[in-house]
N, C-alpha and C positions, 0 to 999 in steps of 0.2 A: 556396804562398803567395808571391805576386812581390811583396813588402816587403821592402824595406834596412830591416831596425827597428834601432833602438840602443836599448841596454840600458845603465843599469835601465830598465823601460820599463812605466804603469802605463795599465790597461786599461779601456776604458768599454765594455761590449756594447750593442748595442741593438737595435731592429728595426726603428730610422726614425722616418718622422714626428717630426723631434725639435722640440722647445720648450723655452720657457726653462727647465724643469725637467731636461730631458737635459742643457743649456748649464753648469746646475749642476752637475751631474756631473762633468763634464770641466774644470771650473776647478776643482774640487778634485783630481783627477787631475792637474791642471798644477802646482796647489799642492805638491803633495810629487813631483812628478819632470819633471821636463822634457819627457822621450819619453811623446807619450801617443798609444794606439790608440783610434779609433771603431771598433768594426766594426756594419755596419748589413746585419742578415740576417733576413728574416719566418720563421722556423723553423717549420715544417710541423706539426713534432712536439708544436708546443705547441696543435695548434687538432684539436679533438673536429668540430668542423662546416666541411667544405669551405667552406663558402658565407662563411663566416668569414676564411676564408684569401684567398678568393679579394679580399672587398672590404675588406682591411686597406691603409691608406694608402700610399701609395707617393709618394716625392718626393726623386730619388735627390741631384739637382744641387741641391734647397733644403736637402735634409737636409747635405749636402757644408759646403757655405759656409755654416748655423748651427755646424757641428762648430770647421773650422775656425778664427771669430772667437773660439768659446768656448777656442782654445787647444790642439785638435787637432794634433799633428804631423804622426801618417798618421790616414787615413781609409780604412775596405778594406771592400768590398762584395763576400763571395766568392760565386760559383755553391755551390749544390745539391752539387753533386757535389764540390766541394773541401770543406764540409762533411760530408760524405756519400756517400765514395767505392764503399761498397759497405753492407752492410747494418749498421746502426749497433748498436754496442753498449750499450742501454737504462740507465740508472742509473734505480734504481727508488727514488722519494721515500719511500717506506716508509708505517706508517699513518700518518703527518701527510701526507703528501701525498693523504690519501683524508677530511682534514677540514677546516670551514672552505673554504674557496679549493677545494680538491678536492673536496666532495660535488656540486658547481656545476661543475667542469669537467674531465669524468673524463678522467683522463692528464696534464694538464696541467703538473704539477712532474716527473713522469717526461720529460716534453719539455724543460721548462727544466734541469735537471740534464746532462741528456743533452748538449743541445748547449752548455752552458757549459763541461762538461770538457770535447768536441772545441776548443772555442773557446781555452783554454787551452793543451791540448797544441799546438797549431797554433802561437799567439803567444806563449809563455812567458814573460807578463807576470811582474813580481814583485808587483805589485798589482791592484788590481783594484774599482772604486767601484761600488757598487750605492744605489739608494734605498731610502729608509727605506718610503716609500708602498704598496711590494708585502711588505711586511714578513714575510708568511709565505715568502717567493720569498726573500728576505735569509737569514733563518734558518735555510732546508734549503739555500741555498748554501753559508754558514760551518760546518753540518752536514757537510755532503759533503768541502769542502773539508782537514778534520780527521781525519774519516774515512778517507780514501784518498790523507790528506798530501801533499796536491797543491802546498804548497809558495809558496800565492798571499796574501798580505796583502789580507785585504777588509777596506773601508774603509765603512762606513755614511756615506751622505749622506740630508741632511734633506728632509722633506718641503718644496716647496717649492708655494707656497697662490697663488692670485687674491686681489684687492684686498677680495675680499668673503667670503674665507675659504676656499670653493672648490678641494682640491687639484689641482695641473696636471693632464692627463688630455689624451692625442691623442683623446680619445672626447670632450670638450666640445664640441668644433666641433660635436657632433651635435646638441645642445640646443640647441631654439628658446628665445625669450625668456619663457615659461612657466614652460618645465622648467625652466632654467637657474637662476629665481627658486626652485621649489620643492628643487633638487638643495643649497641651503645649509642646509635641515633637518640634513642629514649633518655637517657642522659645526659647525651651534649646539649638537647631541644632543654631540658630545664635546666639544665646550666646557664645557657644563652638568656633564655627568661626569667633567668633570675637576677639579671644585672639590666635588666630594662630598666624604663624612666617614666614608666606609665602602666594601667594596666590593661589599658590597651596593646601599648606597644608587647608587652607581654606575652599575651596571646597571639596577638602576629607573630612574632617570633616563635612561638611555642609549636605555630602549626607549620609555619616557613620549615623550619628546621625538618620538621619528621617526613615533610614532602619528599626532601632530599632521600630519602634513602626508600629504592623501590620495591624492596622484598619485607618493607611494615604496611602493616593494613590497619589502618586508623580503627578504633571503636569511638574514641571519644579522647578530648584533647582539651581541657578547659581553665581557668583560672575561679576558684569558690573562693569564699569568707571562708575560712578554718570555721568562726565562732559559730556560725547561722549554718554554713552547707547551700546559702544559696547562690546565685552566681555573683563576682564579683563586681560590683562598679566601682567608678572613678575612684571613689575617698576612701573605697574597702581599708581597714586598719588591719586584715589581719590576713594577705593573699596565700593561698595555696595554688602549684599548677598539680593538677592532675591528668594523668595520661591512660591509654590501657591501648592494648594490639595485638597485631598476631603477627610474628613471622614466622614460618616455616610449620606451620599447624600449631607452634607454640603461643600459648595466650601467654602476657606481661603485664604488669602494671608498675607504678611507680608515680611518685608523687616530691613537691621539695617546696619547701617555702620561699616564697617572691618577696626581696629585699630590695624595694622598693627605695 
């Protein structure tokens, strides 16, 4: 790694494509330490379909100067092989990494785990900011993190939404002016279930809602414990709804706490 970093020094991973929601990240990173790292790396490990890999955005000089404004100190964009010098040693997300988010994208938290502790060892952030938006990717990182006392302050950053409710997403660009209208069902559905009276009633509403709109194809629709990740019952103290779909060949997710 040819960075001069200074320490303390708090850490944003990414994998590009950034937006104003990555921008968010990194001003909260700048909020609590001066030194702060982008590292912006498409990690292999996390994509089940070549084809995947292959047409993930790439915009190394716009992503640079979004990091940057947002308060970037370094910016590091390592090769493969600095990553991955030789055959990687897998950190395995366990069964939550096989539900939810995992039965849709097999390996997928095995990838992300994997290369966020190389990513650490590498830069030996003392912090390190994640969004709330991938919230199962949040939860098996502060997981692991504990687990294997890695030693890193993760910091939850909020979802950060479009003017029409819409969480940021490098996959929007992909929605025509259609989808884009029918992609706010996802939204309204936790809005709605956010102001229930039960967590039942919750989830009936959560899935009522997404019914209504015929151009989403459900993956999964649920209300979890934030604390546990398992599903919620009646006295849950701590609801999340989680959602995930596809409309238009585009996959979504999106997630909001149930204020019960």
């Amino acid at each position: 790694m040819n960075l001069a970093l200074k320490h303390p020094l708090a850490f944003v991973p990414t994998m590009g494509a950034l937006h104003t929601g990555h921008q968010s990240l990194i001003e909260i990173a700048k909020s609590n330490c001066s030194n702060v790292l982008v590292s912006i790396f498409v990690n292999p490990l996390q994509f089940e379909n070549p084809e995947d890999l292959a047409k993930y955005p790439r915009d190394l000089e716009g992503d640079i100067e979004k990091a940057e404004s947002a308060g970037a100190t370094f910016v590091w964009s390592p090769e493969l092989e600095e990553i991955y010098p030789e055959n990687p040693e897998i950190i395995s997300a366990g069964d939550l990494g096989n539900k939810f988010e995992g039965v849709h994208r097999f390996g997928h938290f095995d990838g992300v785990l994997t290369v966020v502790k190389r990513l650490f060892e590498l830069a030996s952030p003392e912090i390190a900011v994640f969004g709330e938006k991938d919230f199962q990717q949040l939860f098996l990182i502060k997981k692991m993190v504990n687990e294997l006392d890695l030693g890193v302050r993760i910091i939850d950053a909020p979802i950060i939404r479009e003017e029409d409710g819409l969480a940021m997403s490098s996959r929007n660009v992909r929605l025509n002016k259609e989808s884009r209208a029918a992609s706010l069902v996802i939204s309204k559905a936790l809005n709605e279930a956010r102001g229930a009276k039960s967590i039942k009633s919750a989830r009936d509403v959560l899935h009522k809602v997404l019914a209504t709109e015929p151009n989403f194809l459900l993956d999964y629709a649920e209300i979890i414990d934030a604390d546990s990740f398992e599903i919620a019952g009646a006295t849950c103290a701590s609801p999340r709804a989680l959602v995930a779909g596809w409309i238009s060949g585009v996959r979504l997710i999106d997630n909001m706490v149930i204020s019960l």
